[in-house]
C-alpha positions, 0 to 999 in steps of 0.5 A: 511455508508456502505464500501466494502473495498477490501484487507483489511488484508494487511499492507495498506488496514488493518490499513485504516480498523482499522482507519474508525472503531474506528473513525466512530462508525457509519460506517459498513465495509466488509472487502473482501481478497483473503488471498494471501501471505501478507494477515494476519487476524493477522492484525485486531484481534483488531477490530474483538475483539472490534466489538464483534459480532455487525456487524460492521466489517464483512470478506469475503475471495473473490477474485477481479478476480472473477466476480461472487462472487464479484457481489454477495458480492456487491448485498448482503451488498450494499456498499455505497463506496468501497475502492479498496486496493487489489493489488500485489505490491512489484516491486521485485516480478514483476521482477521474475514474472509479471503474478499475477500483470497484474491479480490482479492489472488490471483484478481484478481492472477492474471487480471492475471497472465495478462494480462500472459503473453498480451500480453507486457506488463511487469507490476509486482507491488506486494507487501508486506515482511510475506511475510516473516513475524516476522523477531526479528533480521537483515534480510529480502532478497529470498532470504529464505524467505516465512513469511506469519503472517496471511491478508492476508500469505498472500494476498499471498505467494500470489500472489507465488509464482504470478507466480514461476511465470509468470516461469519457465514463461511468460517472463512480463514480471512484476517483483515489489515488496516494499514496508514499512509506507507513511505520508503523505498520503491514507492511509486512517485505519484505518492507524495514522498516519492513525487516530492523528493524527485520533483525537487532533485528535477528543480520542478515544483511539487503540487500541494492538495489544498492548504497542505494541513491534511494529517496522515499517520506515516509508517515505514514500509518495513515497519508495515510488513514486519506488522503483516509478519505478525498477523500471518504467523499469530493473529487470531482468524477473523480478526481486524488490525490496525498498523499505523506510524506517527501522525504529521500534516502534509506541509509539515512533512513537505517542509521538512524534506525541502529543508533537508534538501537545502532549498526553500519550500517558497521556490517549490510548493504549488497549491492545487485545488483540493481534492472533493470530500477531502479527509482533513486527517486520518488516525488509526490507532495501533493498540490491538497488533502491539498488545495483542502481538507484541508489534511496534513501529521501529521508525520514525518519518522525522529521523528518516527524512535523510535515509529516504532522500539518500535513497531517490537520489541514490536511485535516480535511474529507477524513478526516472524511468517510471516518470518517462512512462505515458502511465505517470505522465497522462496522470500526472498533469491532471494531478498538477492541475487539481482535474479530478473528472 
């Protein structure tokens, strides 16, 4: 099998990069980014390493907002199915400037859209848990109305409508997936696992949004992509599938990591002004992929608190390097200081 897979070198779509090669020796991925600001050839040095030149694994840097050199990527490496990762995505950046996401993450999505309409190619849409909006009890399904609260949610929701219609309208060979709030290795540090952790190892405070009892569902990354796996071998066409984890609050889980880290969560957390429309909690339920494809999560956030810590520790030279960057470090004062305009 042949996969394009667009944004590979961020945190997601790079680990389902690193996931699909080792496990399937066979398989052939062309990896295409725009190398925006979370973008990280860092991220899959041990792939090109291992593939050595045999072709397995190749990258093109390429923007999904172009047309025309997509249409040439696809016409010369003829993917069998494309995985579409590439996306702007941190609602606090949406909030100060919402132009990049309704660029990326709707007019990129529709060109690979259309892609996918002309040359019949299977087409997995990675989408977010968050088109659901606040959801203060019972779960999010897959039938659940989308009641997006931020640009970064509403960008994404955009586009899922839009595949919708070219599953309907255009027999579009597209399957949808909803995914909840991502962890592990590689995650850019401007996420709140990755920032808190290495604010911690730094001796810096971490900025807490609000009162810190937002709930999220937190899945491992490798649990995430062996759910994409799934989808792109077995998923019905046209299908929507939620991939989430276990639920647990932000201060919860900012406690936990302190504890683990032997310092008191008193000397660290900083609360922020809360994000406008902020969504209390999320709850995608997962009940379609693992009774329909047999998937299940393999890990839980509590016993991978240790793992996780072991891992930007161990990995100081990458994360340090992405926060001496002028693209961290602009925004990041902003998110300290809660400025979302």
């Amino acid at each position: 099998m042949k996969i394009l897979v667009t944004g590979g070198m961020g945190f997601i779509g790079s680990n389902f990069i690193r996931q699909m090669f080792f496990r399937h020796p066979s398989y052939s991925i062309l990896n295409y980014d725009a190398l925006t600001y979370a973008g990280n050839p860092d991220n899959l040095i041990d792939v090109e390493e291992s593939d050595n030149g045999a072709g397995r694994y190749s990258f093109f840097k390429g923007d999904i907002v172009d047309a025309d050199t997509l249409e040439k990527t696809v016409q010369s490496f003829q993917p069998d199915v494309i995985v579409n990762f590439a996306a702007e995505s941190h609602v606090d950046r949406s909030l100060a400037d919402s132009a990049e996401f309704i660029n990326s993450n709707i007019v990129g999505a529709h060109k690979l859209f259309e892609i996918s309409r002309k040359h019949n190619i299977k087409l997995v849409h990675i989408s977010t848990d968050e088109v659901y909006g606040d959801v203060p009890e019972g779960y999010s399904s897959e039938e659940s109305p989308i009641r997006p609260s931020n640009p970064y949610a509403a960008s994404k929701a955009a586009a899922d409508l839009i595949a919708q219609t070219y599953i309907r309208s255009h027999n579009a060979p597209i399957l949808i997936v909803r995914g909840s709030n991502n962890y592990g290795p590689y995650q850019y540090p401007e996420k709140l696992i990755p920032l808190a952790i290495t604010n911690i190892l730094e001796g810096n405070k971490i900025p807490i949004h609000g009162n810190g009892k937002h709930i999220r569902t937190w899945i491992h990354v490798d649990d995430f992509s062996r759910g994409i796996d799934a989808v792109l071998h077995e998923g019905a066409i046209g299908s929507i599938y939620n991939i989430s984890g276990h639920e647990q609050s932000n201060l919860e889980l900012l406690r936990k990591i302190a504890t683990h880290l032997e310092v008191s969560h008193d000397d660290f957390f900083e609360h922020v002004g809360d994000r406008p429309g902020a969504d209390v909690r999320y709850a995608p339920i997962s009940n379609k992929i693992t009774q329909d494809l047999g998937w299940k999560p393999a890990h839980h956030i509590d016993e991978q608190i240790t793992e996780l810590v072991a891992w930007y520790k161990d990995n100081s030279e990458w994360w340090k390097k992405v926060k001496e960057r002028k693209e961290f470090t602009d925004h990041y004062e902003k998110q300290r200081k809660a400025k979302y305009y």
